[in-house]
C-alpha positions in Angstrom: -13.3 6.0 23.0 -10.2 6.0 24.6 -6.1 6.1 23.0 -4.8 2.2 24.3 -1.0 2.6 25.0 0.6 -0.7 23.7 3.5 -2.2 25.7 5.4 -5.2 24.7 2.8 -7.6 24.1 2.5 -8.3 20.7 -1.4 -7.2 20.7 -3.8 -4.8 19.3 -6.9 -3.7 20.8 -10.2 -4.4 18.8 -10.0 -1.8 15.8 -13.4 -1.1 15.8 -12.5 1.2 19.1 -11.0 3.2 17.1 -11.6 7.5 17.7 -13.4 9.0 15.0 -10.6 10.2 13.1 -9.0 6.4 12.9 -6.8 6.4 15.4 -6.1 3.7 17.8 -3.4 2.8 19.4 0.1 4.8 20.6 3.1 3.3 21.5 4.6 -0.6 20.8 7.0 -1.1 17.9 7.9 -1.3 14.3 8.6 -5.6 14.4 7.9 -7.6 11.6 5.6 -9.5 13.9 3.7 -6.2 15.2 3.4 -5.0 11.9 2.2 -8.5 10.1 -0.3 -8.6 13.0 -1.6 -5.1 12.6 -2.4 -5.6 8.8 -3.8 -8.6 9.2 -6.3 -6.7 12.1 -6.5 -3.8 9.3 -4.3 -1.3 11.5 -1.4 0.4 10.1 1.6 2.7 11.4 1.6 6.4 10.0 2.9 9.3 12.3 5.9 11.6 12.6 9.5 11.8 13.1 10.1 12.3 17.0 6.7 11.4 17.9 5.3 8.0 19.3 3.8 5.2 17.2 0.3 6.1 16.1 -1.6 3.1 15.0 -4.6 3.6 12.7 -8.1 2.2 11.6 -10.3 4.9 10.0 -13.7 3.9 9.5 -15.4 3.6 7.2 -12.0 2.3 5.2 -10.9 3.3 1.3 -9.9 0.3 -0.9 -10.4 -1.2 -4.5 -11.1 -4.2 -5.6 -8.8 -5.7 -8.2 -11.8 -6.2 -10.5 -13.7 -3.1 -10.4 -10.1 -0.7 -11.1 -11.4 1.6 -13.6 -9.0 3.0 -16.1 -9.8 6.6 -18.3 -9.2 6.5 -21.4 -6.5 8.9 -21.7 -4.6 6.9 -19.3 -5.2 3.6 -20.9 -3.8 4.8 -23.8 -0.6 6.2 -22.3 -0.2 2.2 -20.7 -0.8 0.6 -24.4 2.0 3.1 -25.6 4.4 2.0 -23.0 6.5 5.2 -21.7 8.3 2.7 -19.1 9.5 0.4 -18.0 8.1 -1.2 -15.6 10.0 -3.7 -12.9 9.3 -5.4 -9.1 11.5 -5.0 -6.3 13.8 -4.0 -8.1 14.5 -0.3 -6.3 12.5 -0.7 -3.0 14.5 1.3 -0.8 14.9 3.9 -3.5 11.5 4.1 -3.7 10.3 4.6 -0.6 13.1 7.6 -0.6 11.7 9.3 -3.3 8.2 8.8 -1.6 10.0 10.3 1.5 10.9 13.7 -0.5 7.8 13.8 -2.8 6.1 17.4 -2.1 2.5 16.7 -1.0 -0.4 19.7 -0.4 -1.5 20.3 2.9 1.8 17.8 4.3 4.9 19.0 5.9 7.1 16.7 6.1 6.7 12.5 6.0 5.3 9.8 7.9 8.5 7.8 6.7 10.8 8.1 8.9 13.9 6.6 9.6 12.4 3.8 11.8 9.7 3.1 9.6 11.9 2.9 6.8 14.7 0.5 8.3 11.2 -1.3 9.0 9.7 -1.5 6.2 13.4 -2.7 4.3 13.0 -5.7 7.0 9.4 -6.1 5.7 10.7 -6.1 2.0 13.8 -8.9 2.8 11.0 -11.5 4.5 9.2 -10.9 1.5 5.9 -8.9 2.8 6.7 -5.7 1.4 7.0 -5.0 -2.3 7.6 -2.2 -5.2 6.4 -1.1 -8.7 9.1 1.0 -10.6 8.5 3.0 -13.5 11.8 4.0 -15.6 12.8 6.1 -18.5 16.1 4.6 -19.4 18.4 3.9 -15.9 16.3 6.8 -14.4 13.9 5.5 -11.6 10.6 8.5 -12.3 7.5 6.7 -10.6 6.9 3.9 -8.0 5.1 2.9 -5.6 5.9 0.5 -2.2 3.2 -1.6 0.1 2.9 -4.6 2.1 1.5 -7.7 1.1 0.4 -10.4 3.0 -2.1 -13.5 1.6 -4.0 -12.4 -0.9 -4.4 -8.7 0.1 -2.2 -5.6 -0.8 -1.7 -2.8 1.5 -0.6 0.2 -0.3 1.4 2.6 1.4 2.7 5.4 -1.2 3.6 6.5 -4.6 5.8 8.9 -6.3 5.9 10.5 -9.9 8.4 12.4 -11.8 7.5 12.1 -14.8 3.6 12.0 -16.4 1.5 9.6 -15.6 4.8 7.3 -14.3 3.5 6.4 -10.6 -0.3 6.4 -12.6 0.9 3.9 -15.1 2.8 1.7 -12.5 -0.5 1.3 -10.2 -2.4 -0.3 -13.5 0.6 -2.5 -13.5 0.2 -3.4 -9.8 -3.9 -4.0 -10.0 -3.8 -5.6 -13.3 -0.7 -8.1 -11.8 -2.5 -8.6 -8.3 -6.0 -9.5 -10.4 -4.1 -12.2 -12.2 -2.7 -13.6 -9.2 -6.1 -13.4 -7.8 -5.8 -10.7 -4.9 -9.2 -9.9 -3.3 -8.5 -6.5 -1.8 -6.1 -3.5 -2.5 -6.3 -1.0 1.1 -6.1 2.5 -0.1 -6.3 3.4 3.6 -7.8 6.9 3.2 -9.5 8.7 0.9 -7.8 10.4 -2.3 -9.8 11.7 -5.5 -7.0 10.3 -7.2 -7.6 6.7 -6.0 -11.0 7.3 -6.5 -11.0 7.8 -10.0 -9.5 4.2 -10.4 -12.5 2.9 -8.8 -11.5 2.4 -4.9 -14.5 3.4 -2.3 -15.9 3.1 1.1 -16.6 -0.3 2.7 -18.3 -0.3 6.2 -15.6 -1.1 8.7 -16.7 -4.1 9.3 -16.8 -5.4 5.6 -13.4 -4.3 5.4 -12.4 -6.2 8.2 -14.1 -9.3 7.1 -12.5 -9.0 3.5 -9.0 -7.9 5.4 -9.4 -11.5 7.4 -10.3 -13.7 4.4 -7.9 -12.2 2.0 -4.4 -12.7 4.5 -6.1 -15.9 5.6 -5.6 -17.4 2.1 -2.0 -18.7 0.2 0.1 -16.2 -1.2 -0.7 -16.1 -5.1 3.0 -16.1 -5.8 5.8 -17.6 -4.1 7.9 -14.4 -5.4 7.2 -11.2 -7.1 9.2 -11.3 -10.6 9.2 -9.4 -13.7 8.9 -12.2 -15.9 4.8 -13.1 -15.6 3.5 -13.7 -19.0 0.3 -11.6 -18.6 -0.5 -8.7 -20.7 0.2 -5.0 -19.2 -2.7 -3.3 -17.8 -5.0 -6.6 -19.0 -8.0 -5.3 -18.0 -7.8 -1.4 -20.2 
């Protein structure tokens, strides 16, 4: 399959072209408009400082559904004892910092850079891009950021400095986003970690289908908050 260059038209080419390793598309922009219309199409930005644009569809594609997160039990009982505290959008641009510097195996470097991230702030003030923080005191020691759009959650990354803090803020996320009733969490590619929460591999074009339904419905909430009157981790 060929690599489609994008030029100013705010387009994607069908993501089932995609090569075998996911990618797509170079080239185009980091707008709110190209990057709402690329979630919606289940395509997603993720390359390197002083490269171009890569845009991404791996197939088949990793993602959980709210209602089949499994939690161990070790974990489950490190949420009931409550190490954290845990807020939304409260510290989104710190967050995706600390995601920046997080040390990952096999990864030199980040796929934040400083365009994404000036993006992905833009993303956060229209309301499409959200965090989880996980604190001990004032000290900001797990999180996670994404993008949400309808009723379907794009994650993008996590940080932990602490045990079980970005671990424990996730449960948080899925057992919020099953309340509010989100269809689909996109874990984007595969991790053991994610894995062990219960997220697998749906045929591209299940994914897609799910992607189109999910974004084509309401948003569950007008506004993430810290003040919904669910349990924590409901579903432990």
């Amino acid at each position: 399959m060929p690599i489609f260059r994008l030029a100013d038209a705010l387009v994607f080419p069908d993501p089932r072209l995609a090569e075998d390793d996911g990618l797509l598309a170079i080239g185009g922009d980091l707008s709110v408009a190209r990057l709402e219309l690329a979630y919606r199409s289940g395509i997603f930005p993720w390359y390197s400082e002083g490269r171009p644009i890569q845009w991404w569809c791996p197939s088949p594609r990793f993602a959980l559904l709210p209602d089949e997160c499994h939690v161990g039990r070790s974990l489950a009982k490190a949420v009931r004892r409550a190490p954290y505290r845990i807020s939304l959008d409260t510290a989104f641009a710190e967050v995706m910092d600390r995601c920046a510097k997080a040390p990952r195996p096999g990864q030199h470097g980040t796929w934040i850079t400083k365009d994404m991230r000036r993006a992905y702030l833009e993303l956060h003030q229209r309301g499409l891009a959200h965090s989880v923080e996980a604190w001990q005191g004032d000290r900001l020691v797990g999180g996670l950021y994404g993008v949400a759009i309808g009723r379907a959650y794009f994650g993008e990354s996590m940080f932990a400095a602490a045990p079980d803090a970005s671990k424990i803020a996730f449960v948080e996320l899925v057992s919020r986003l099953g309340r509010w009733g989100f269809a689909l969490i996109d874990c984007q590619v595969h991790t053991e970690h994610l894995e062990r929460f219960g997220a697998r591999m749906f045929a591209l074009e299940d994914f897609l289908v799910r992607v189109r339904e999910a974004t084509e419905r309401a948003p569950a909430v007008a506004a993430w908050r810290d003040d919904d009157d669910g349990p924590v981790g409901d579903f432990v």
